[in-house]
N, C-alpha and C positions, 0 to 999 in steps of 0.2 A: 504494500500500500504506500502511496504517495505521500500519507501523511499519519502522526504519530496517533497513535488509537485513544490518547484522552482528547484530540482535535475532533477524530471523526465522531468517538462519541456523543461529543458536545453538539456538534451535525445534526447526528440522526436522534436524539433526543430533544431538540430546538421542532423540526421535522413532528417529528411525533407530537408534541404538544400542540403545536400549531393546527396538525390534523383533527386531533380530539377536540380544542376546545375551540376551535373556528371551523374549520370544516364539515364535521359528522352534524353539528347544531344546526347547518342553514343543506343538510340532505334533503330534507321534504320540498325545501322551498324551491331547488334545483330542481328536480323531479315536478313537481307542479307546473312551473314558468318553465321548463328547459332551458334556465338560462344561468350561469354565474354569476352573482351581485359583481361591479362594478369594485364595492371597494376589498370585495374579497381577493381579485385581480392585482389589485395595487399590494395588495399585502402578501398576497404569491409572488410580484414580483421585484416587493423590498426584501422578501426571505432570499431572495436566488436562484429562486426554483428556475426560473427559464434559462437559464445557465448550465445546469447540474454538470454537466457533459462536455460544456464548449471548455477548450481550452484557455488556463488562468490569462495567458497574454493579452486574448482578445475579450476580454473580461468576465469571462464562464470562472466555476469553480473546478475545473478539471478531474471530477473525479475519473477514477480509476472505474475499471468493471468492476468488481466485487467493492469498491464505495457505493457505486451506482447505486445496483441491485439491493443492499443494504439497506439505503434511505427509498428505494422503490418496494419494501416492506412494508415501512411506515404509511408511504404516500397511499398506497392501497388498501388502508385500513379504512377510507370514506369511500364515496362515492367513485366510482370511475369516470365520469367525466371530467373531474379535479387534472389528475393524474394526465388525462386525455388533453388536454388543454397545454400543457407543460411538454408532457412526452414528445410532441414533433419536434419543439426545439431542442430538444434533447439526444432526439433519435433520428428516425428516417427524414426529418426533415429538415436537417443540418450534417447529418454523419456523411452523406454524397460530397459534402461541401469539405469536411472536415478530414476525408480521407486520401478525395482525390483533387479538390478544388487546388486553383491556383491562390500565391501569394496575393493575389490584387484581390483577386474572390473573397477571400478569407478575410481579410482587411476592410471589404466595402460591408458586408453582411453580419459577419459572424457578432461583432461587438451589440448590434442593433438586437440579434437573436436574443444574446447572453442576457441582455436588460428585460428581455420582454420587450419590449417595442416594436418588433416586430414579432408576427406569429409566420410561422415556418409550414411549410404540409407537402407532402410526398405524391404526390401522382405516375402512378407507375398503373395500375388496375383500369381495366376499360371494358365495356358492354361484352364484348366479344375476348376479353384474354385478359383471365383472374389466373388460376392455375398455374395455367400455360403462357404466364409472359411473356415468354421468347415470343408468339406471337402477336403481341402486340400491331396496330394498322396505323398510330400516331403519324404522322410523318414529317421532315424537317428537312429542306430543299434549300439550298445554300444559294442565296441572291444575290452576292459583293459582299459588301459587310455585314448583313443580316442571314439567318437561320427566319423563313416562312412555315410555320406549324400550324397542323390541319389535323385535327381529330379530337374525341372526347374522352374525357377521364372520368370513371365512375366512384362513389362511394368514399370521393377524397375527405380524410379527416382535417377538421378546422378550415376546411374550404371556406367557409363563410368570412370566418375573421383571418385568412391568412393573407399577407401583404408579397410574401413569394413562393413560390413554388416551385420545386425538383419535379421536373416534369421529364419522362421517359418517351426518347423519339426516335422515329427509324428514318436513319440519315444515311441507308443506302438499300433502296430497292430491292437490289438483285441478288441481296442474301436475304433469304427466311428467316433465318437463324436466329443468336441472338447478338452473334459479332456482326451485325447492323445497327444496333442499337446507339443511342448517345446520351449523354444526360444534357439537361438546361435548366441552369435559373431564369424562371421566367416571371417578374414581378408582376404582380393583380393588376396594376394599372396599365398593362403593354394594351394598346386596341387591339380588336379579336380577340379577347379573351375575355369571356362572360362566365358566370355562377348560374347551374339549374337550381331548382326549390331545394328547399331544405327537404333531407331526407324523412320520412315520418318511421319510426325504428321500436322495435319490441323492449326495449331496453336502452339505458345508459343515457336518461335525459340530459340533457345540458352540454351532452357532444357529440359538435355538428357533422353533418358530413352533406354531402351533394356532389350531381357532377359540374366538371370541369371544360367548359367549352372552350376550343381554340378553330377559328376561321383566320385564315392568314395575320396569322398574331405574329409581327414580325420581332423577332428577338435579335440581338445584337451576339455577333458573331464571340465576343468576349465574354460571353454567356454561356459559352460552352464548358461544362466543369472539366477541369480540369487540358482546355485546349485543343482537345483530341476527340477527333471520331472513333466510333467502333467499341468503345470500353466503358458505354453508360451501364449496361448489363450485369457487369461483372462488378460496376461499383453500388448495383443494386444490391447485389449476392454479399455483398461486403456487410450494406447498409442491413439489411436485413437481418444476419446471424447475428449481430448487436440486438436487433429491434428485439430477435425472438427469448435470447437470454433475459433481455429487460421485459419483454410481456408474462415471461413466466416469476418472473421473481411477484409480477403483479398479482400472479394468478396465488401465489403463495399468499400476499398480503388479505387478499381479497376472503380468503378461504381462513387465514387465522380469525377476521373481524366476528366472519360467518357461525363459526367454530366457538368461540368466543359469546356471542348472543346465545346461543343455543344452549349452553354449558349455564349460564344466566338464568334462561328461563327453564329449563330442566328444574334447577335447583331451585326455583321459588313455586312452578306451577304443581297444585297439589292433584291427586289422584288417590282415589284408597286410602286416605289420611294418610299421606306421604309426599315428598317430592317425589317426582315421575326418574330425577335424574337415581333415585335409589332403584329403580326398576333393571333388572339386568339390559335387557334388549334394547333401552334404551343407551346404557352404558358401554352398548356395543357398539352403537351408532355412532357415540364420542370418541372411543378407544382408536376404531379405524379413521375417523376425520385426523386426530390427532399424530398417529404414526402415518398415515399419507403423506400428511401437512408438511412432517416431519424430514422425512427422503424427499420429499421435492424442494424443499430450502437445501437440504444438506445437496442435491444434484448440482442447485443454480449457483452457489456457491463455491464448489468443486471448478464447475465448467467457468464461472467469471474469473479465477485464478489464475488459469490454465490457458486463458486469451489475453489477463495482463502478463502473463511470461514468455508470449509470444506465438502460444501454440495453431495451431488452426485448428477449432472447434468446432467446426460447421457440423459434424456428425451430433457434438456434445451439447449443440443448442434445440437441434431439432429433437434430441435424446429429452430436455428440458423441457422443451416448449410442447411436446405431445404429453409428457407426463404429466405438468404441473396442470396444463388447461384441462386437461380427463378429470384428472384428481378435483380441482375445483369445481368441476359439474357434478361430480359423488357429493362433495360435501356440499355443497347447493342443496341436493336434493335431500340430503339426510337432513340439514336442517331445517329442513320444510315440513319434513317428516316428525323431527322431535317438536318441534309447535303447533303441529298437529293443526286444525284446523283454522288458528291463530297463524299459522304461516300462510296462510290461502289470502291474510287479508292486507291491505295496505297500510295498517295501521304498524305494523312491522318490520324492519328494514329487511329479514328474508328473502319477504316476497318483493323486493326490487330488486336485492343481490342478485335471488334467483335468475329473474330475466336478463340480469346485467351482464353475469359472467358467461351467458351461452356465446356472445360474441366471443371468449376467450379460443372456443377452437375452432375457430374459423378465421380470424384477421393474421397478418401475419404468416401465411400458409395452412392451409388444412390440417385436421389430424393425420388424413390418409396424406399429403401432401408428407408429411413429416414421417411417413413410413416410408415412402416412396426412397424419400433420399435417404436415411439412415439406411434401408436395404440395399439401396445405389453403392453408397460408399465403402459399405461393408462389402460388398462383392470386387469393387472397384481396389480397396485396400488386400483381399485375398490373391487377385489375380498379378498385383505388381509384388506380393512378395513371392 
């Protein structure tokens, strides 16, 4: 770690407080409006939270992976939307910038990111090519100085409020593939480039998403990250392995809160002149939330270690990101179960968790997505030894 363990603590303990005694308190009122109070924003972003990631130079707090993940424990212990708001600057919609952008890039964007003043958002996903990105139909036609892009992007997060966009385009025809691919910042205000309706979503009020429209949205050639065609793909694949170790440490926070309420109400609601959590079969219900909970912290942990020591983890994030997002749909539903008909109702934060964390195995690649390539790689690592 980057920094001496009574620092981080003081971090993720600052974090945590913040969450419980300002965040969890205005969950309804999100959930209702779909919207973040204003001054709750200002206060996520005098904490640093839009920073978490960016490096100290450019005025981020640089954590490490395993800092990340750590305080993306805490961060998950409210609402996901919180989280969701924060997370692109943090993640997919800075790390293109942050891994392969150029010096001039880095300098004009990343400081604006690290304060929150600017919201950040990833478009890579389109009507026709979620999965199967390599296919992607974007397209980006180089005019003199400008990059002309034509296509739409679906289900982008913080669409709404983002000021730029990592927008994924194919900037040479005559490969399928994915070595056609290129990245682009391409800021909200270029013309040709408009927002569809807000999406209307089973869960996770308060974060937006919609698509992304570009008709000859001409982008400035200097806008290409990091200068080069051909390698926006592989700085997705980059982008991504981050995103999925940081969505699963979510899915860990999200499942302790859950875990946590349940263990609560167990122990207060009576039954048989008892609390219900003395019932064995309910303490079954705990015991496995609890040891779940438990290996999939101790995984994302393992696996963010092991990428700040330079390793390549792409098998060990998608090893993460399948287990922790399963594991938080069990303890979703076990806690629905131990409240019993009290979890059916909204007066309970369950039944929002519940609906909230189903997006956990789906964004960021599929479960089966995440077998795919853990099987890929595993074969692929048999045959070259």
């Amino acid at each position: 770690m980057i920094r001496d363990p009574q620092t981080l603590n003081m971090l993720i303990d600052s974090v945590a407080r913040f969450v419980r005694t300002r965040l969890v308190p205005a969950e309804s009122t999100v959930a209702e409006t779909d919207e973040i109070p204003a001054e709750l924003i200002h206060d996520m972003r005098e904490l640093g939270l839009f920073g978490l990631s960016i490096p100290e130079e450019f005025g981020g707090l640089g954590l490490t992976m395993e800092e990340e993940v750590r305080v993306a424990f805490e961060l998950a212990w409210t609402s996901p939307a919180f989280r969701s708001l924060i997370g692109t600057n943090n993640g997919i919609g800075s790390q293109g910038l942050i891994i392969d952008g150029t010096i001039e890039q880095k300098q004009t964007y990343l400081p604006r990111l690290a304060s929150g003043d600017l919201i950040a958002s990833f478009a890579l996903t389109e009507p026709d090519a979620g999965s199967d990105a390599a296919s992607l139909r974007t397209s980006a036609i180089r005019d003199g100085d400008v990059y002309i892009l034509n296509g739409t992007k679906r289900y982008i997060t913080n669409a709404p409020e983002a000021g730029i966009f990592t927008v994924m385009a194919r900037t040479d025809s005559t490969i399928k593939g994915a070595a056609g691919i290129s990245a682009f910042l391409v800021e909200a205000s270029t013309p040709g480039l408009t927002l569809g309706k807000r999406d209307i979503k089973m869960g996770q009020k308060g974060a937006h998403t919609c698509d992304v429209i570009m008709e000859n949205c001409r982008v400035p050639v200097a806008n290409l990250i990091g200068g080069k065609e051909g390698v926006g793909f592989k700085t997705a694949m980059k982008v991504l392995d981050k995103g999925r170790l940081h969505i699963a440490a979510v899915c860990v926070g999200a499942a302790e809160r859950m875990l946590a309420d349940s263990l609560a109400y167990a122990m207060q609601r009576q039954q048989f002149g008892k609390p219900i959590a003395d019932f064995q079969l309910v303490q079954a219900m705990l015991a496995d939330s609890k040891a779940e909970i438990y290996a999939a912290r101790s995984m994302v942990i393992d696996a963010a270690r092991r990428r700040d020591e330079g390793e390549d983890i792409s098998t060990e994030a998608s090893c993460c990101k399948l287990f922790a997002s399963e594991m938080c749909g069990r303890v979703a539903d076990r806690a629905v179960q131990i409240h019993g008909g009290a979890g059916y109702i909204a007066d309970y934060a369950v039944e929002r968790f519940y609906r909230d964390v189903r997006l956990f195995r789906i964004y960021e690649g599929t479960t089966q997505i995440q077998q795919l390539l853990i099987a890929r790689n595993m074969i692929r690592a048999a045959a070259a030894s």
